[in-house]
C-alpha positions, 0 to 999 in steps of 0.5 A: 596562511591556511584556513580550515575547509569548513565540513558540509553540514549535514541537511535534515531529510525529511524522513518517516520514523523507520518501523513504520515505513517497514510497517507499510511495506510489510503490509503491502507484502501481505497483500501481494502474498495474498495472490500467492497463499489464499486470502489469509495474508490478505485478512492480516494485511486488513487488520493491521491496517486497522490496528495501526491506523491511529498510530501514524501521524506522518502524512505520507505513511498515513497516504499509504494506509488509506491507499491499502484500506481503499484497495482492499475494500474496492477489490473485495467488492468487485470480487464478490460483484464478478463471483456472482455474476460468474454464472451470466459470463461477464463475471470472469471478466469482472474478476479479471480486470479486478486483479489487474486493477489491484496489482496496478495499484500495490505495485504503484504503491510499492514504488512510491513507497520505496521513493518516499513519496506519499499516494496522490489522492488516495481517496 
């Protein structure tokens, strides 16, 4: 006598809803495209972030937004700190450790987005 093999159960993940995922990812596009096309994209990236913010009950997704909002606000100010003090030399030197430091940070973003994983301590 045969016995049926029983069929693997399917275990539930633990996933965000997709669209804001795909939200999160874009905003990070946005903010990398901002390199590329002036500060346009990076405004946008800003407002949606704003915008959505009270949308996204999942904590991880909710990590991330803080981690881009963070990003943002702290690049912009040691920019506006390196531009003026451009005129006394150590200004280049500020805009240049900014832009390293935020690239560090959307594309640490990006990983961990695309693992699932939520940002450790953004704030």
């Amino acid at each position: 006598m045969t016995y049926p093999t029983p069929t693997p159960q399917a275990v539930p993940v633990n996933e965000p809803p997709t669209n804001q995922r795909q939200l999160v990812i874009i905003i990070y596009a946005l903010y990398g495209a901002g390199y590329f096309l002036g500060g346009i994209p990076t405004i946008v990236a800003i407002i949606i972030n704003y915008l959505k913010r009270t949308e996204i009950k999942d904590p991880m997704l909710a990590s991330h937004f803080t981690w881009q909002i963070r990003t943002f606000w702290i690049s912009l100010g040691l920019a506006i700190l390196g531009m003026i003090t451009v005129f006394i030399g150590i200004g280049i030197i500020i805009l240049f450790a900014t832009a390293i430091w935020n690239i560090y940070r959307l594309v640490r973003g990006v990983l961990a987005i695309l693992d699932n994983k939520p940002m450790p301590n953004p704030n």
